[in-house]
ZAMARGU-4260 file (C-alpha; in steps of 0.2 Angstrom, whole numbers, plus 5000, padded with zeros to 4 digits):
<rodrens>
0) 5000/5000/5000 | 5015/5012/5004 | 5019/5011/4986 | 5004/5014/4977 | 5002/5030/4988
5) 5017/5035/4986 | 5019/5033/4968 | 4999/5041/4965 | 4998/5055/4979 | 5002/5070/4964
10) 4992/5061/4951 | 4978/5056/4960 | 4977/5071/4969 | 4978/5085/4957 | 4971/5080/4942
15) 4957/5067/4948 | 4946/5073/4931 | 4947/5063/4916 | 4951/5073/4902 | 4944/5070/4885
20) 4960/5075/4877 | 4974/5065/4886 | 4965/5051/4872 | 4973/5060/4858 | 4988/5052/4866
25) 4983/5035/4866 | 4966/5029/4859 | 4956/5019/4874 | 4945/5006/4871 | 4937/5005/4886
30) 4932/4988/4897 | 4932/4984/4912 | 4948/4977/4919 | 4944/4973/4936 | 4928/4969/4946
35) 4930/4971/4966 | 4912/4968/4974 | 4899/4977/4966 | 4911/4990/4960 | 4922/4991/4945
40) 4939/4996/4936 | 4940/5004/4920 | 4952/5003/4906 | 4952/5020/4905 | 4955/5022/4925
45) 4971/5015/4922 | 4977/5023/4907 | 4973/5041/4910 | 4981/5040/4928 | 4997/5034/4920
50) 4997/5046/4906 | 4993/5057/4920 | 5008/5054/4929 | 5019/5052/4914 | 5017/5072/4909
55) 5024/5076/4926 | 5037/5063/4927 | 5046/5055/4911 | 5056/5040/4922 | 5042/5029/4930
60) 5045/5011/4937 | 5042/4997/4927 | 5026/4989/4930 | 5018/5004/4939 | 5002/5000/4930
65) 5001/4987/4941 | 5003/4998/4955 | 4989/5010/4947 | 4979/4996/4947 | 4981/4989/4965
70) 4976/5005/4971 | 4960/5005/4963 | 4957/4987/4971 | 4961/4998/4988 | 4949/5012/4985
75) 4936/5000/4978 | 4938/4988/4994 | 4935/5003/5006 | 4920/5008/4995 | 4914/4993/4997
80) 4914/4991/5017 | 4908/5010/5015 | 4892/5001/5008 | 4891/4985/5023 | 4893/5001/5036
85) 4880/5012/5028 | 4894/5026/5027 | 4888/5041/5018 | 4893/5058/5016 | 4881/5073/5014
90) 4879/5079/4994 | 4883/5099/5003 | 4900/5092/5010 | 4901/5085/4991 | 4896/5101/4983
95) 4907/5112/4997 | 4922/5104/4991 | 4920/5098/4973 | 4918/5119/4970 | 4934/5123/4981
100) 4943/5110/4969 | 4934/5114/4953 | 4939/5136/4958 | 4958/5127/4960 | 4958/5119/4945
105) 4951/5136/4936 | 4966/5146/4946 | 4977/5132/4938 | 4971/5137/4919 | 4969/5152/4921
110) 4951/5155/4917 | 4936/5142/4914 | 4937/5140/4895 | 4956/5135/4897 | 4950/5121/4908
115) 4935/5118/4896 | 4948/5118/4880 | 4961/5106/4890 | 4952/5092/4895 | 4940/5093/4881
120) 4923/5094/4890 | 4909/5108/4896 | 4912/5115/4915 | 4895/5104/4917 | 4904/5087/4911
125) 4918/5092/4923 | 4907/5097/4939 | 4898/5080/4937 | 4915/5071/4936 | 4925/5079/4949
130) 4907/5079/4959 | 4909/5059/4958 | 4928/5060/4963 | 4925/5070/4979 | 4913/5058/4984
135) 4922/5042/4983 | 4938/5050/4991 | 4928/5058/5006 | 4917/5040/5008 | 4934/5030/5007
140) 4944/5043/5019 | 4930/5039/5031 | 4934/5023/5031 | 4952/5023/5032 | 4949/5035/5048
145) 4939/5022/5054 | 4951/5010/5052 | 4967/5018/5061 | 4959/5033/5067 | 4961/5027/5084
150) 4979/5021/5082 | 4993/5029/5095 | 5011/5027/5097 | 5021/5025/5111 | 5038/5033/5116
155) 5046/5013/5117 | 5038/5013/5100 | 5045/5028/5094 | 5063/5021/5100 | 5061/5006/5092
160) 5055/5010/5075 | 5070/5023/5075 | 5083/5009/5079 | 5075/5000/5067 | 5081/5011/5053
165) 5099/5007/5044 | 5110/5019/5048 | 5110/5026/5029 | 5093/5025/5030 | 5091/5039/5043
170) 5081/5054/5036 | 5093/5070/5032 | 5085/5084/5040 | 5089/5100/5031 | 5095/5116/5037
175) 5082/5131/5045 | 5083/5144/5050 | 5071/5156/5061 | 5069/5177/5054 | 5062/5192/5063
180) 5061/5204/5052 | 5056/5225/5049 | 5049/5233/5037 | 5045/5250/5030 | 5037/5256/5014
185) 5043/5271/5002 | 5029/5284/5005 | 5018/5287/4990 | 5016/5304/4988 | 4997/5311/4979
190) 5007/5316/4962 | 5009/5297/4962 | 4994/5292/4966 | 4985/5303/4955 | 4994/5298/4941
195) 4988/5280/4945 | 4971/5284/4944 | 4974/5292/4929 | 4978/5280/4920 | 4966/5269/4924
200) 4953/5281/4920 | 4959/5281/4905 | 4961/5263/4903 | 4942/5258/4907 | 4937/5271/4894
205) 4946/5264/4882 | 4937/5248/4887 | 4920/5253/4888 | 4922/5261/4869 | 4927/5245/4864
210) 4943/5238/4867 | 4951/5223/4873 | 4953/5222/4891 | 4960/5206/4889 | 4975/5214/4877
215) 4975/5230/4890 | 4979/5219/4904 | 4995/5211/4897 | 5001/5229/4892 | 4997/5238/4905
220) 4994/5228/4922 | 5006/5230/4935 | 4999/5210/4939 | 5013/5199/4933 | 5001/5187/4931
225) 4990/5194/4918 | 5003/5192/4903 | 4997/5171/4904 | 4978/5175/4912 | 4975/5192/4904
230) 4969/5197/4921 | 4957/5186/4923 | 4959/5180/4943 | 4943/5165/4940 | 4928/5159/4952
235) 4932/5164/4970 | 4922/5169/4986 | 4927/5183/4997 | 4935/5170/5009 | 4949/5163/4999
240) 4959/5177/4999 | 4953/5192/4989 | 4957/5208/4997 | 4942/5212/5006 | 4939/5231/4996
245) 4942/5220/4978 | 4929/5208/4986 | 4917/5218/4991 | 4919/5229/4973 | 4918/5214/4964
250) 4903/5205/4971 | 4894/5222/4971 | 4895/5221/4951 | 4883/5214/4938 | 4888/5202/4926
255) 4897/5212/4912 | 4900/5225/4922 | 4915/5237/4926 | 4919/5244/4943 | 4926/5262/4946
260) 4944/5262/4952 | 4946/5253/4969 | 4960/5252/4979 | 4968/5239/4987 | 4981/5234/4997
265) 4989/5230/4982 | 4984/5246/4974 | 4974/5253/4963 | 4961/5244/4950 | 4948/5241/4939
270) 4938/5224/4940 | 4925/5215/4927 | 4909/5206/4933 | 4914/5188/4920 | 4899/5180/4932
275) 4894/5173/4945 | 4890/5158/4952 | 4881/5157/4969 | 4894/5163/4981 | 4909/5164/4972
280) 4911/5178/4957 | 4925/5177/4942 | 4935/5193/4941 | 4945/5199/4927 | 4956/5217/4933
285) 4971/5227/4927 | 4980/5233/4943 | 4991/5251/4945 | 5001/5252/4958 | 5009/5270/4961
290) 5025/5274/4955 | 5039/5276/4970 | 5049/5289/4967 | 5070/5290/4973 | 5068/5302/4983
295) 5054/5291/4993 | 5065/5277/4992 | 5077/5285/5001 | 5068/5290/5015 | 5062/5273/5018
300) 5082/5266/5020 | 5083/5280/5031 | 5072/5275/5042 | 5078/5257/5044 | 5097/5262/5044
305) 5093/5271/5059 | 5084/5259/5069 | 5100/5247/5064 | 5111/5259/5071 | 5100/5260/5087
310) 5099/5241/5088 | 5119/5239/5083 | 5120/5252/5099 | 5111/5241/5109 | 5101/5259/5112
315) 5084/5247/5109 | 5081/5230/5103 | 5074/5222/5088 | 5060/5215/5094 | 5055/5234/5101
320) 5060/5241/5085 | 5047/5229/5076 | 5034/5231/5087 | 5035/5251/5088 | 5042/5255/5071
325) 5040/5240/5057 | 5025/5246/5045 | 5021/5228/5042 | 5006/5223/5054 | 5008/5204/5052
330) 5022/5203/5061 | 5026/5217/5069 | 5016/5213/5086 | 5027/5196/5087 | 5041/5205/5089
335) 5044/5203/5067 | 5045/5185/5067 | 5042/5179/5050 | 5030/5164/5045 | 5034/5151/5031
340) 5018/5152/5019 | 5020/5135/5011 | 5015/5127/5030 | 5013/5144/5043 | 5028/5137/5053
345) 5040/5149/5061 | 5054/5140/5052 | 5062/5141/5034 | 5071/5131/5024 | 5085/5142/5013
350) 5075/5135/4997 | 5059/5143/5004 | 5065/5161/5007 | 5062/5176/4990 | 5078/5176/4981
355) 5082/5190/4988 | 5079/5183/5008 | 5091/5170/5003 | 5105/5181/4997 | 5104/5194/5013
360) 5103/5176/5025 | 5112/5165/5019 | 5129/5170/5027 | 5123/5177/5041 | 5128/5170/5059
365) 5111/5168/5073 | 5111/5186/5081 | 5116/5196/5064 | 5105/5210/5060 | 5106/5212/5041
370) 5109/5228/5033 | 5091/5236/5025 | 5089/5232/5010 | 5076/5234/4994 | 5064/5219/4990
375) 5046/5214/4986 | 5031/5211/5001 | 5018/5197/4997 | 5007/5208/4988 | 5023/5214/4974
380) 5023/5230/4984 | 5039/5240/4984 | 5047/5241/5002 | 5065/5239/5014 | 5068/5225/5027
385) 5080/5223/5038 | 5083/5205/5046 | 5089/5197/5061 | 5091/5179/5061 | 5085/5171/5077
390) 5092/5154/5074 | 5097/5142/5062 | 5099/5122/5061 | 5113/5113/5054 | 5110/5097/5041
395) 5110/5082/5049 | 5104/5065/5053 | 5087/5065/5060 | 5089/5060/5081 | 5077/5056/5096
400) 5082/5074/5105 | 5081/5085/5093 | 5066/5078/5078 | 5058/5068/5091 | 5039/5076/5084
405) 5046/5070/5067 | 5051/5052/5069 | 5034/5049/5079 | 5025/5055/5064 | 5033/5045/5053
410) 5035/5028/5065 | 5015/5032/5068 | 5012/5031/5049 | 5020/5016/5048 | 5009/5007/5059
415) 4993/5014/5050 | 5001/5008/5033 | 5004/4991/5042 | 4986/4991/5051 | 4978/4996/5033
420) 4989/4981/5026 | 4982/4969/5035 | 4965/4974/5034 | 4965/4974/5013 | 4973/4956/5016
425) 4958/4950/5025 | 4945/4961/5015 | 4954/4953/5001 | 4949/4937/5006 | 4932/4940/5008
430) 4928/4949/4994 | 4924/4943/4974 | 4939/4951/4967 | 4942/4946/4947 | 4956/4956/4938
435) 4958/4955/4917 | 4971/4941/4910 | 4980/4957/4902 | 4987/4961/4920 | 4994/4944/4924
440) 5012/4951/4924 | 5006/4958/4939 | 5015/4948/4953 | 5000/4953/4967 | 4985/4949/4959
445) 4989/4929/4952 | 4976/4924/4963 | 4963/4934/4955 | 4965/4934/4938 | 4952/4929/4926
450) 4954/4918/4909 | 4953/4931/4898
</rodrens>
C-alpha cells in the first residue's frame, strides 16, 4: 500500500478529472479490467492515471500500472465496506468541496474556457465528474479514519522504529533557519497616486468604447500574472483570499460589468463582473500600483538604517523596533518573526525564502542583524527589510532529542500503513475480486486473475 500512495499522491490528487483530450495520446477502448464487489475498474482508470503521471514525470518504474491498478482494488475495497457500514457523506460536503477543487483547478488554467479547451469537456461534464471523485475520496477517507483513526504510538515505540532504521537509511533533515524581520514602505506621495488613477481612467474608457481588456491587461497591468491570464483571477468567494475592498467591489458588480477604480492593498484597479455563480464571482482586473519615486526610496532606508544603528548600539532591541516602528502589521506585534507560507511554521528552509531573503541570509551567523535592503512584500509592493536571524539548524541525521515530533509522525504512519495492510489482506479474502488476464504480469494479483 505504501507504494501505490506513494507513487499516485500527485496524480491522484491534482488532476482526479478525466480529460477527453489525454485520448489524443493514446486511443482507449474501454472495458472493464477489474471487478471488486459490486464496483468496477475501468480501462480507462488505468490509462489516463498513467498518462497522468507520465506528463509530470518521464522516468516511472516498470510495471507501475500494476501499482495503478492495485490502488484501485484499495479504493474499491474501502467503497465497498463504505456500503456494509452504511457510510455516507452529505451531497453539501460534496458540493462544498468539489467547487473549492473545481475554483483550483480554474486558478490552475487560468480562466474556465482554458480548463474547458484542455480536457476537452463543458464545466458541466467536469462538475459532474469531479462531483463523483470528491465523493468516493471523502466516503473512502472515512473509512480509512475508521480503520486507524484510533491508532497511537508510544515513546518505546518511537525508540524502536527509530533503531530500526539502517543507519544510511536515517532521514537527512535539512537546514532552517528562524527570521524576525522590519519593514518599511517608500511613501507614495498624491502626484503618484494621481497619476495612478489616471491612468486607469483612462484605461476603462478605452474599454467601455470597445477595446480589449484582455490585450490591455497584458500591456498595461502591473499583475505579473496577467501576461498568461489576461487578468482574469477566476471563480472565487470573498473567503479565499481576495482583498476584502476587491471583494466587496467585485461581488457588488453585475455580470458584464465594470467597477470604478478601487483600491487595494495592492493598489489601485479596475475589475470586470465575468459572472457569477452562487457565492463565488470570476473577476477579470488590470492593477496600477503607484510609482515610488528616489527620493521616497530613500527615506524609507533612512528610516531602517537608523533603527539598525539604534539596535547595533544596543540603544533598543529588535524585537522593540518591530513592534513600535516596522509598517508591516503581520508581524510586527510578534516582535517581526516571519511565517513560512507553504505550512505557517515559524521555520524556513533556505530553498523557501524570496531570492532576495536568501542572498541577505544565507551567510549570516544567529544574532546578525542584516543591513536594509530593497525587496518585494507578498502583495509585489515596493518596500525595505531589515533581518535578524533568530536561529538556524545545521543538516544532519534526524535524532530522538532533537526531531523527536518528526520520527513519531513517521513511526506512527507506519503502523497505520501496516494496520491498513492487513486489513485489505483479510477484506481481500472475503471479497469477489476478478482482475483481466491482460494484467497477469502483475506479481500481486495471480490469485485473482480471470481467463481472459
Amino acid at each position: 500500500m505504501k507504494k501505490v500512495t506513494y507513487l499516485l499522491t500527485i496524480a491522484l490528487t491534482l488532476f482526479v478529472i478525466r480529460p477527453a483530450q489525454a485520448q489524443d495520446k493514446a486511443y482507449i477502448l474501454d472495458r472493464v479490467v477489474a471487478v471488486v464487489g459490486d464496483f468496477h475498474v475501468l480501462q480507462s482508470d488505468i490509462e489516463l492515471q498513467y498518462l497522468q503521471m507520465k506528463a509530470r514525470s518521464p522516468y516511472l518504474p516498470e510495471n507501475i500500472k500494476c501499482d495503478i491498478l492495485e490502488y484501485f482494488i484499495e479504493q474499491k475495497l474501502m467503497m465497498s465496506q463504505a456500503k456494509i457500514d452504511s457510510i455516507e457523506v452529505s451531497d453539501s460536503q460534496v458540493q462544498l468541496n468539489m467547487e473549492s477543487r473545481l475554483n483550483e483547478f480554474i486558478r490552475q488554467f487560468g480562466s474556465e474556457e482554458e480548463m474547458e479547451d484542455y480536457f476537452g469537456k463543458t464545466i458541466f461534464d467536469i462538475r459532474e465528474d469531479l462531483t463523483k471523485t470528491m465523493k468516493e475520496m471523502m466516503i473512502t477517507g472515512q473509512v480509512q479514519q475508521a480503520i486507524v483513526g484510533d491508532i497511537n504510538i508510544t515513546p518505546s515505540e518511537v525508540r524502536a522504529f527509530y533503531k530500526s532504521i539502517p543507519e544510511d537509511s536515517i532521514p537527512l533533515i535539512d537546514s532552517e533557519i528562524k527570521l524576525a524581520q522590519i519593514i518599511a514602505y517608500p511613501p507614495v506621495d498624491e502626484n503618484a497616486e494621481f497619476e495612478a488613477k489616471e491612468r486607469l481612467l483612462n484605461l476603462r474608457k478605452r474599454i467601455i468604447d470597445g477595446e480589449s481588456m484582455s490585450t490591455l491587461a497584458i500591456l498595461y497591468s502591473d499583475d505579473p500574472s496577467a501576461t498568461g491570464n489576461y487578468g482574469e483571477i477566476g471563480y472565487m468567494g470573498k473567503g479565499d483570499g481576495l482583498d476584502p475592498a476587491y471583494a466587496d467591489a467585485a461581488f457588488a458588480l453585475k455580470e458584464g460589468q465594470i467597477s470604478k477604480i478601487i483600491k487595494s492593498s495592492f493598489g489601485y484597479h479596475i475589475i470586470k463582473n465575468l459572472g457569477r455563480k452562487g457565492d463565488r464571482v470570476n473577476t477579470q482586473h488590470i492593477l496600477i500600483m503607484p510609482k515610488i519615486d528616489a527620493t521616497a526610496k530613500a527615506r524609507a532606508l533612512a528610516k531602517l538604517d537608523s533603527l539598525k544603528t539604534a539596535i547595533d548600539n544596543d540603544s533598543i532591541t529588535f524585537n522593540r523596533a518591530a513592534l513600535y516602528y516596522s509598517e508591516d502589521d503581520n508581524t510586527r506585534a510578534n516582535g517581526g518573526l516571519m511565517v513560512n507560507p507553504i505550512n505557517q511554521a515559524a521555520t524556513f528552509k533556505l530553498d523557501e525564502l524570496s531570492t532576495k531573503d536568501y542572498y541577505v541570509v544565507r551567510d549570516m551567523k544567529v544574532g546578525d542583524v542584516s543591513a536594509p535592503y530593497e525587496t518585494t512584500d507578498s502583495n509585489g509592493k515596493v518596500c525595505y527589510k531589515m533581518v535578524k536571524l533568530l536561529n538556524r539548524t545545521e543538516p544532519h541525521r534526524a535524532n530522538m532529542k532533537d526531531d523527536y515530533l518528526m520520527l513519531q509522525n513517521i513511526a506512527l504512519s507506519q503502523k497505520q500503513d501496516e494496520v491498513m495492510d492487513d486489513w485489505y489482506k483479510e477484506k481481500r479474502k472475503k471479497t469477489y475480486i476478478k482482475i483481466d488476464g491482460s494484467f497477469q504480469y502483475c506479481e500481486d494479483n495471480q490469485g485473482e486473475l480471470s481467463s481472459r
